[in-house]
PAVO-549095 format. One record per residue (C-alpha): residue in three letters; z, x negated, y negated. Coordinates in steps of 0.02 Angstrom, whole numbers, padded with zeros to 5 digits, always signed. Each point is the difference from the previous one (the first is absolute). Last residue first. Layout:
BEGIN
ALAZXY ...
***
This chain:
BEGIN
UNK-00757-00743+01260 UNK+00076-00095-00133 UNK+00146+00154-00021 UNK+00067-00015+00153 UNK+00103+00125+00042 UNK+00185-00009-00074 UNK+00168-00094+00030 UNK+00072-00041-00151 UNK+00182-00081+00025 UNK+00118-00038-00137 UNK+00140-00124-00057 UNK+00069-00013-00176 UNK-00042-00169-00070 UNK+00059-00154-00090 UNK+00154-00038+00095 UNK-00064+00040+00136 UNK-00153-00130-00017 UNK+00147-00125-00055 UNK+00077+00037+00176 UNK-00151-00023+00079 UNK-00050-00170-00056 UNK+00180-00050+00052 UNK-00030+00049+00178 UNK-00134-00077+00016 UNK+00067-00171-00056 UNK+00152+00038+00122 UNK-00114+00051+00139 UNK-00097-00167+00019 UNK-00089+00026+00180 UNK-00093-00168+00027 UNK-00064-00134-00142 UNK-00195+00059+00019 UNK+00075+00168-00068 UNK+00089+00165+00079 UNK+00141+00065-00124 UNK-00114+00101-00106 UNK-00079+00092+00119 UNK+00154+00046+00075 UNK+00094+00067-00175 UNK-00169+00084-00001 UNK+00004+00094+00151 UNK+00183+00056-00053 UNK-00065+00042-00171 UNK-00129+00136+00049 UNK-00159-00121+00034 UNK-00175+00090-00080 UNK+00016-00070-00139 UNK+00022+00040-00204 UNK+00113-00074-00120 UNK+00054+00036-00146 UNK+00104-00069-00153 UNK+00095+00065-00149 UNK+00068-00138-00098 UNK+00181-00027-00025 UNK-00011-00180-00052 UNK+00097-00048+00115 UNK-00090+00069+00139 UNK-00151-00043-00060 UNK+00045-00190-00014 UNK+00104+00027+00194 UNK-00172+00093+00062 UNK-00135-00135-00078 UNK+00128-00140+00055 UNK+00022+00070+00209 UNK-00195+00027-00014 UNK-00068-00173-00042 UNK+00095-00146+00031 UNK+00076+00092+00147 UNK-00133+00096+00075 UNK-00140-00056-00041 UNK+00071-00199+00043 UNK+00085+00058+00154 UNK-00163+00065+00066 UNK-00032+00181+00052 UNK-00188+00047+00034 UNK-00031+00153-00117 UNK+00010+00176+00062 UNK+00207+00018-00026 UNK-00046+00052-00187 UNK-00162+00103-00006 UNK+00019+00028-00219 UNK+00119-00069-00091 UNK-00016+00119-00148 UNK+00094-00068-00170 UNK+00050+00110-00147 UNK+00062-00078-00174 UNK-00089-00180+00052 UNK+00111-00167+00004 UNK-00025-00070+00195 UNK-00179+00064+00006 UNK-00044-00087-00175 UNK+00116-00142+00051 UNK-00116-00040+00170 UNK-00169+00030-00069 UNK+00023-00103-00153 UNK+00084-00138+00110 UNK-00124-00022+00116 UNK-00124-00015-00111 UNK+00099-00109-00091 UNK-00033-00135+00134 UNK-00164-00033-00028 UNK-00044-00156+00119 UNK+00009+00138+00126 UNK+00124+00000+00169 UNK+00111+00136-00117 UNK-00162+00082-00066 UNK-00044+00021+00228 UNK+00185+00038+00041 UNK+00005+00143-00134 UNK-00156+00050+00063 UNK+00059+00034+00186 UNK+00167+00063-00056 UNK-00117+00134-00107 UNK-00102+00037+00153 UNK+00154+00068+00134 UNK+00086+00073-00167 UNK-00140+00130-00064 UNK+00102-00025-00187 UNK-00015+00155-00113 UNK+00072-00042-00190 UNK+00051+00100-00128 UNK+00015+00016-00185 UNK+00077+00169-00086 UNK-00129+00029-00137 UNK+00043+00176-00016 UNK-00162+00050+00093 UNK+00059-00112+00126 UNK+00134+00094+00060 UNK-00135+00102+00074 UNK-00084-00137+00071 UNK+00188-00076+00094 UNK+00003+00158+00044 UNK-00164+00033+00099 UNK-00008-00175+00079 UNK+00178+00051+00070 UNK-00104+00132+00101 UNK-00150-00084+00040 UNK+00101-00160+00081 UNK+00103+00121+00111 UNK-00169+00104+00046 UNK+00036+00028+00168 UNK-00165-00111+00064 UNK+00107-00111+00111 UNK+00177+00099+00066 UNK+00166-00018-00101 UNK+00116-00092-00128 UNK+00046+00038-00173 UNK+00144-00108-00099 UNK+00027+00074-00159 UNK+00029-00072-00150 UNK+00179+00008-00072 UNK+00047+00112-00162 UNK+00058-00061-00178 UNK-00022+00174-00123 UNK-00116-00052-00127 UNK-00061+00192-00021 UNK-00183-00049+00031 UNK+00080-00093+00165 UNK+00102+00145+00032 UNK-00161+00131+00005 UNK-00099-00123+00097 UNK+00131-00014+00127 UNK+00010+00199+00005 UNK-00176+00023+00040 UNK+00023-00164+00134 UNK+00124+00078+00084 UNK-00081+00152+00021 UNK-00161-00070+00065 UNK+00097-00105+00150 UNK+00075+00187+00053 UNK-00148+00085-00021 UNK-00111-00125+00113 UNK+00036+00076+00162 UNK-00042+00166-00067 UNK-00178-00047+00018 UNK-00135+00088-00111 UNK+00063-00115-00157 UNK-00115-00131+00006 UNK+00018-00096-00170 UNK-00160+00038-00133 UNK+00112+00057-00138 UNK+00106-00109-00001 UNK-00121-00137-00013 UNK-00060-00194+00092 UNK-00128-00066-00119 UNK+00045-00168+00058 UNK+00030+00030+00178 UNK-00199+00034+00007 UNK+00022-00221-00045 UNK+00084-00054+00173 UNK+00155-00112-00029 UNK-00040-00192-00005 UNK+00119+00017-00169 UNK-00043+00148-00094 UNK+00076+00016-00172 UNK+00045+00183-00071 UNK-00003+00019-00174 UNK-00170-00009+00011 UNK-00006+00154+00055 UNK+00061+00113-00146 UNK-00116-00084-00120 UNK-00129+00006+00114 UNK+00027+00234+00005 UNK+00018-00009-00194 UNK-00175-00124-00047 UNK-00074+00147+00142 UNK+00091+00142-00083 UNK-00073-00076-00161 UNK-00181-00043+00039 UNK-00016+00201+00070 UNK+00079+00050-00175 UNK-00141-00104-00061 UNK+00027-00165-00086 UNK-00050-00042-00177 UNK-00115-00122-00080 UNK-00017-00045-00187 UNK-00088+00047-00146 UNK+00059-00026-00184 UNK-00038+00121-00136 UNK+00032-00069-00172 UNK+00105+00104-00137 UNK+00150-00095+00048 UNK-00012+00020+00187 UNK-00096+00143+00074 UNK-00021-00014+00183 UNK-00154+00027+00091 UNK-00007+00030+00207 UNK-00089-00094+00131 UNK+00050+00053+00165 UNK+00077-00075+00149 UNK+00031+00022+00174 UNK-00151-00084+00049 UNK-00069-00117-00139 UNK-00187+00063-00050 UNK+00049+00207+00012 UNK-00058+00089+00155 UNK+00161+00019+00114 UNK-00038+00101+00155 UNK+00127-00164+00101 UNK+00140+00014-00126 UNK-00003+00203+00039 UNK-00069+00164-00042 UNK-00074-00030-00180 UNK-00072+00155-00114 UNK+00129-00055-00155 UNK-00017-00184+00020 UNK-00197+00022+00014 UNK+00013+00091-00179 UNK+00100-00159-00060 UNK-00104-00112+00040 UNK-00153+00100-00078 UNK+00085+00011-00153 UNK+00047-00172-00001 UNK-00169-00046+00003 UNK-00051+00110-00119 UNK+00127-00075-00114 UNK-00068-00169+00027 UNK-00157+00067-00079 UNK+00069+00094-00148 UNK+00128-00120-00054 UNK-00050+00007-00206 UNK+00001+00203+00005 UNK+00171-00002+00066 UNK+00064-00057-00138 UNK-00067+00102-00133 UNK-00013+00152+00118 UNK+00196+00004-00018 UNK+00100-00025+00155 UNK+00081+00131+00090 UNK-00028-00086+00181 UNK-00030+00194+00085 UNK-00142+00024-00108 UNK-00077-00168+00061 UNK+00000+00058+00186 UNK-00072+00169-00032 UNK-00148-00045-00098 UNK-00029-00128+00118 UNK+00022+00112+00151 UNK-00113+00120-00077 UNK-00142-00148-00046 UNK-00069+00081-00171 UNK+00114-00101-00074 UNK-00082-00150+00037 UNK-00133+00032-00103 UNK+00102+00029-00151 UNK+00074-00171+00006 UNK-00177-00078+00015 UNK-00033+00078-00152 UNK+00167-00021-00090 UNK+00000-00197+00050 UNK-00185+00014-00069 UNK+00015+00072-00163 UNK+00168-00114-00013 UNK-00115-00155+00011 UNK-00135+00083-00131 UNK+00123+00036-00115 UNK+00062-00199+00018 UNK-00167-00049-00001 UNK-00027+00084-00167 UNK+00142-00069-00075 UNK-00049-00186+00056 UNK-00152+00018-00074 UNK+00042+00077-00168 UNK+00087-00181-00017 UNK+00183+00013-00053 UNK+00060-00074-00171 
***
């Protein structure tokens, strides 16, 4: 048989959960807020203090600006109820500013930097330099790559040589982020510093450093080699280490890229001259896999770095 006691504190319990209930309510956003979660009073009544909170998170959600005018305890986040089996449960939730922002490193960290500059990184389409006309031919072929590669057409890379400060680097940057957003993987290798740390993990008493870095750049969808003819040329970078990236990559049928400011000729050279004299058939064979890989283009524009 129950105690009169524990009836009465039960009455007087729900007295207050209705009072203090009630009170809130007088709070317009409140009022508003809980309206919109189409609960019954019954339920809500027993969450009134954490549902003020929420109510106030989500009023600063509605009158927010930007990640950085954020209000709410968590940036980019708001605490919102949930009903679950009669039982409200409260969790966090990102902002539409939170989401673009999850969307927008999503999207870049599908490209991976290697000794490349990081403002390469969150390299766009919609933020390429399209005043000179110079560029319009380099920018067309890389719309319509983009447009094969989402179509799985097989294409070659493109080889893209021309002044400092053109932009090459900026504009393959671009595509290789917007193919991103469909979780295309890529890599972007500044070559003159990567040979340098390759050397350095190779020298190591960790030796799988080396070989991480080297097969993730040797296997990746879309590869960038970035400043090629501005490294110092030793046999062993380039014929233990380009001439098998290219013939793997080749094979494979893996669009590649390459960047410098050498048009092929000047490279061909570069190549040839190491600490063992002028080597022109090991040269020459790096260049013929680089053809094989690439259409050939020239951007000469103003110097965009100035």
């Amino acid at each position: 048989m129950q105690k009169v006691s524990d009836n009465f504190k039960r009455k007087n319990l729900d007295y207050l959960l209705d009072e203090a209930y009630d009170e809130a309510l007088e709070n317009e956003n409140f009022k508003e807020f809980v309206s919109k979660l189409k609960i019954k009073r019954e339920v809500l009544k027993k969450y009134t203090s954490i549902l003020e909170e929420c109510s106030e998170e989500y009023h600063n959600c509605q009158n927010c600006l930007s990640l950085a005018a954020c209000q709410n305890k968590i940036t980019g986040y708001a605490k919102l109820p949930k009903l679950v089996n009669g039982v409200l449960e409260f969790g966090y939730r990102p902002c539409k500013y939170k989401k673009k922002l999850d969307k927008e490193e999503k999207k870049y960290s599908n490209t991976k930097l290697f000794n490349a500059p990081k403002e390469i990184k969150e390299a766009s389409i919609k933020k390429i330099y399209k005043t000179d006309k110079n560029r319009y031919k380099t920018i067309l072929w890389l719309t319509e790559f983009i447009k094969k590669y989402k179509k799985d057409v097989h294409q070659k890379g493109l080889y893209l040589c021309g002044n400092f400060g053109s932009g090459k680097t900026y504009l393959i940057a671009a595509i290789f982020n917007e193919l991103g957003k469909d979780g295309v993987k890529s890599a972007i290798v500044f070559w003159p510093e990567f040979l340098n740390s390759l050397k350095a993990s190779f020298n190591s008493d960790v030796r799988s450093e080396f070989k991480n870095k080297y097969n993730y750049v040797k296997k990746v969808p879309l590869l960038l080699i970035d400043d090629l003819g501005a490294e110092a040329v030793t046999p062993w970078a380039r014929d233990e280490i380009l001439c098998p990236l290219l013939q793997y990559r080749m094979d494979e049928k893996l669009p590649t890229f390459f960047t410098s400011n050498l048009d092929l000729k000047a490279l061909e050279n570069h190549l040839a001259i190491t600490s063992k004299g002028d080597e022109v058939i090991k040269s020459g064979r790096i260049i013929s896999r680089i053809k094989q890989l690439t259409e050939y283009q020239e951007l000469i524009s103003k110097n965009l770095r100035d």
